[in-house]
Each structure stands twice: as C-alpha cells, then as structure tokens.
N, C-alpha and C positions, 0 to 999 in steps of 0.2 A: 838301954845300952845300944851305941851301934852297930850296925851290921860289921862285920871286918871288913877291912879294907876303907871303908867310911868314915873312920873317926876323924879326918883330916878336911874329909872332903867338906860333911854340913856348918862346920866353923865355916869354913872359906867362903861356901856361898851365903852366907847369913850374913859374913863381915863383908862381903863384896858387893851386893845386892841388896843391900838391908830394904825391909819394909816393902819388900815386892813379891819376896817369892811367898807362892801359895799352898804347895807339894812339892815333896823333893820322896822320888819312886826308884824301889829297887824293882830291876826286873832281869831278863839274862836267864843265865845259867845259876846264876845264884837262885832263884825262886823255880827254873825249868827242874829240880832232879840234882843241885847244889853243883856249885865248886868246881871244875876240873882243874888238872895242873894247870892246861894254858887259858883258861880262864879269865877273860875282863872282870873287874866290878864294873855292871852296865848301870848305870844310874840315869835317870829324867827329873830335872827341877822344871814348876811351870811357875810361870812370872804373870805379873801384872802388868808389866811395861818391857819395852826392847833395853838391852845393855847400853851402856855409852862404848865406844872405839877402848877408849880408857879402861874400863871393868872389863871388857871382854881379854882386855891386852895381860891384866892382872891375873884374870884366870888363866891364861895361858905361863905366865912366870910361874905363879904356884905350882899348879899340875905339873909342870917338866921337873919341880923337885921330889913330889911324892909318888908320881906314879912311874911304875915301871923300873929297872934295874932288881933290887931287892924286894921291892914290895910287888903289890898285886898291879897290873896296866888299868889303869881307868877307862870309862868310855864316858865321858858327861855329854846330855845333849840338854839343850835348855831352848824351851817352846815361850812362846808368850801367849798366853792362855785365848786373847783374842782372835789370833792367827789358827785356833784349832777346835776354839767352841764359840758360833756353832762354827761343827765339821764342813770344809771342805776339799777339793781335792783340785791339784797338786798343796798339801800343808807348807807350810813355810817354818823351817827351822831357823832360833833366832844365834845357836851359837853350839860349837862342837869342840871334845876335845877326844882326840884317838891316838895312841899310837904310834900306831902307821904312818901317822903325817906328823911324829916328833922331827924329821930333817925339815920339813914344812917349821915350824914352830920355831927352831933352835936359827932359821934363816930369819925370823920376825914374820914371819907371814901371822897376820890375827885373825880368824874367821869369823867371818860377818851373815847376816842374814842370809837365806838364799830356798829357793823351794825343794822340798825334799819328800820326795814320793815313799819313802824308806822312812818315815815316818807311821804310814799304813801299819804296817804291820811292828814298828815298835810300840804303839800307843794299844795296840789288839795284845801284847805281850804285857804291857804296862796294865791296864784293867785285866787280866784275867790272874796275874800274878797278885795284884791288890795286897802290894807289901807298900805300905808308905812308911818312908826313914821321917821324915816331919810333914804336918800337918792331916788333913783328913783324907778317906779313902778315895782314890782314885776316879773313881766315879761320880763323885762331889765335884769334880773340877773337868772333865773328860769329856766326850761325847766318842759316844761307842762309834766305829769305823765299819762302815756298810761293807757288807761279805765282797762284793765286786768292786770296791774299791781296795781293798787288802789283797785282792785276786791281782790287779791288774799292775798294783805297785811290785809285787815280788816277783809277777814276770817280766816286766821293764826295766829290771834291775839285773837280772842275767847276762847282757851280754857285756856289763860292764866288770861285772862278778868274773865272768871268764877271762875278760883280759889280763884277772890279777894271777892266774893259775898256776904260771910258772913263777911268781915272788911269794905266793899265800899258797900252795898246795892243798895244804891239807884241809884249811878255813874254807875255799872254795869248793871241795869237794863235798864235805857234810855241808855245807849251807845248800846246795844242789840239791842235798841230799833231803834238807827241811824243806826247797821250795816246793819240788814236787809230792813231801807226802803232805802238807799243807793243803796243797789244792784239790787233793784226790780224798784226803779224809775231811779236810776241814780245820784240826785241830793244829796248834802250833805247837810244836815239838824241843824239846832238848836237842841239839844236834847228834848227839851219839844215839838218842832217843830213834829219830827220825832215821841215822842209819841203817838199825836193827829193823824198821819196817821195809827199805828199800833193798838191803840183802837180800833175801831172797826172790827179789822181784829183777835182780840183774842177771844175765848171761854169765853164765861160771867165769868167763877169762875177765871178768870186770870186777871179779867180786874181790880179788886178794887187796888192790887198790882202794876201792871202802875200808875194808875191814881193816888196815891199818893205819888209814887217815883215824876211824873211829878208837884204833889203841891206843896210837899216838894222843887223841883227847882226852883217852879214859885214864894215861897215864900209865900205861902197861905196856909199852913199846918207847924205844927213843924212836927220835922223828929223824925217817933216814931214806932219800928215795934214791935208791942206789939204782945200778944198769939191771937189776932184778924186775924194778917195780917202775921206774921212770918208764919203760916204752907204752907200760899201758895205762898212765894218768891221763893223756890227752882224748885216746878213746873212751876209757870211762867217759871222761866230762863229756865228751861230746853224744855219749847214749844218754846222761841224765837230762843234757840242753834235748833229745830229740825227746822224753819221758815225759818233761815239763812242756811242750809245745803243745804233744798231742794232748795232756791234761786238761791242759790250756783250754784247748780248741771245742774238749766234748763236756767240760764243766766237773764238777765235782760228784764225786761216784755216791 
C-alpha cells in the first residue's frame, strides 16, 4: 500500500518516466518521528536518464492538481542516478517540485537541471530513512555522502535560508535549528526533534521564539507572530547563524 499522500504521486512518475525510474524514496518528516500538521510528503525518485523539457513540464501540470490546498504539499526531487553515483560534490539535481515556488509554476516556469548542494544532506536523510515507495533499498542505487561534504552543504545553505525568515518563519527557524544540532552531534534530526536539543542550549530571551516555531510544527499552537514574539525572531536566528559558524569552525563535538 502507499505511504499517504503517495498514492497519486508513483502512477505519475511511472506514466511519466516510464522505464527509467530506478527508486522512488520516502524520506522527511514522514520517516524523521512521522507527519506533522505542516508537513511535506518529501519524496526522491532516481532515474536512469535526464527528463525531456516536455516530462518535466507534465510533472509540473500534475503536481499543481494534487498537492497542496486540501491534500498534503509535496516536495518531489528527482536525481539521475549518474549525476550522484559515483558521489560527487556540488550533485546536480535533475528536476523539483515545492510549494513555495507554486507562483513560479502557475507563471510556467519548468525547472530544469541545475546543481544542488542541498542534496548533501537529502540523500544522508534518503539512506538512513531507507523507506523505498518502489524498487530496491536505497543503498542499491546511492552512494553514501562523505561526513564533510554534508558538513559543508548545510552551512552554505544558511545564508540563503535566512533571507527567507521573514516569508518562512517558522521553517527557517527549526531548520536552524537542525543545521546546528547536525553538525555538533552528527545525527540528522526531525526538526521539532532538533529543537528540543537546541532549547536548552539558547539564552532564555531566545527560547520562547523556538518553542513556538517547534508548537506551531507539532501542531499544538496556531502559527501567529504577533508584536509578543516578532521582535525576538530576528535575534534568535541571528544567535543560531553565530551557533552554527562557531560549530562550523571547531568541527563536530
């Protein structure tokens, strides 16, 4: 049976792709500690061959009907298995669908090839989750991601992360919240997960700001940054950007 939220998806890439795809991988929050309310289905298909303009254009029609409004937001990313084993770094992803970039999509923009360092650390999430929706386990098809190269993607990925702080609040803050405990324990975390390790490692006036980015995920707060909590978002992020530097800088504890 499918995972939820799936059952839509693996027709599509099978009728769309036919004879290429090799895995198609849950990984996310669905295999991190399940589900939250605001939860993507994260999903990774890897291919044999690049899309045509054409198939990627179709994925893009499909997806704008199933995901999001009433049902679950997708995230599809799809690798071409040659561009990723063997590993190396910057990866090249060969096709995305998120979200975030539905006004992107609904204007016709189709996304194409392009390298993506933020693959590092989805492919570390993809084999250790090792939930495949079709074909064999993740590790069959993968090439595990060397510790300093999954190091170096999710802090080169921060300051683009922050730019988003004031449209994505809350996403920005627990991903903060994963890169730094990622680099300090190693392990890669559920984001409410990775909160509860970084709570108490914050200054009290930064804590109330986590703690309700992480309700708001868990579902147990509406998502509200009123004149209460907005003045201290920006210094949060800005203590977890100095957290993750220093992290950075002395290596993993």
């Amino acid at each position: 049976m499918p995972a939820p939220g799936t059952q839509h998806l693996l027709p599509l890439l099978h009728r769309t792709l036919p004879d290429t795809v090799l895995g198609i991988y849950l990984h996310g929050s669905a295999t991190l500690g399940g589900l939250r309310p605001h939860s993507d289905i994260d999903v990774l298909a890897v291919v044999r061959e690049p899309a045509t303009h054409a198939q990627r254009r179709f994925l893009v029609q499909e997806l704008l009907k199933v995901s999001g409004g009433a049902a679950r937001p997708v995230e599809l990313i799809v690798v071409v298995q040659d561009e990723v084993r063997p590993w190396r770094f910057p990866p090249t992803r060969d096709f995305l669908y998120g979200e975030w970039l539905r006004d992107e999509y609904e204007r016709g923009v189709v996304p194409g090839p392009e390298p993506s360092p933020d693959l590092a650390p989805l492919l570390t999430m993809v084999l250790l989750a090792d939930a495949p929706l079709y074909g064999p386990p993740p590790a069959d098809v993968l090439d595990p991601v060397p510790h300093e190269d999954l190091r170096r993607a999710i802090v080169a990925g921060v300051p683009e992360l922050v730019a988003e702080l004031d449209t994505d609040t809350r996403n920005v803050l627990l991903t903060l919240a994963r890169i730094w405990t990622t680099l300090a324990t190693g392990a890669v975390r559920a984001k409410d997960a990775a909160a509860d390790w970084v709570l108490p490692r914050l200054p009290a006036e930064h804590r109330p700001v986590l703690a309700h980015a992480r309700a708001v995920y868990r579902g147990d707060e509406a998502e509200r940054w009123d004149d209460t909590l907005a003045p201290g978002v920006r210094p949060c992020a800005g203590f977890l950007v100095r957290a993750i530097e220093d992290q950075a800088a002395k290596g993993s504890a």
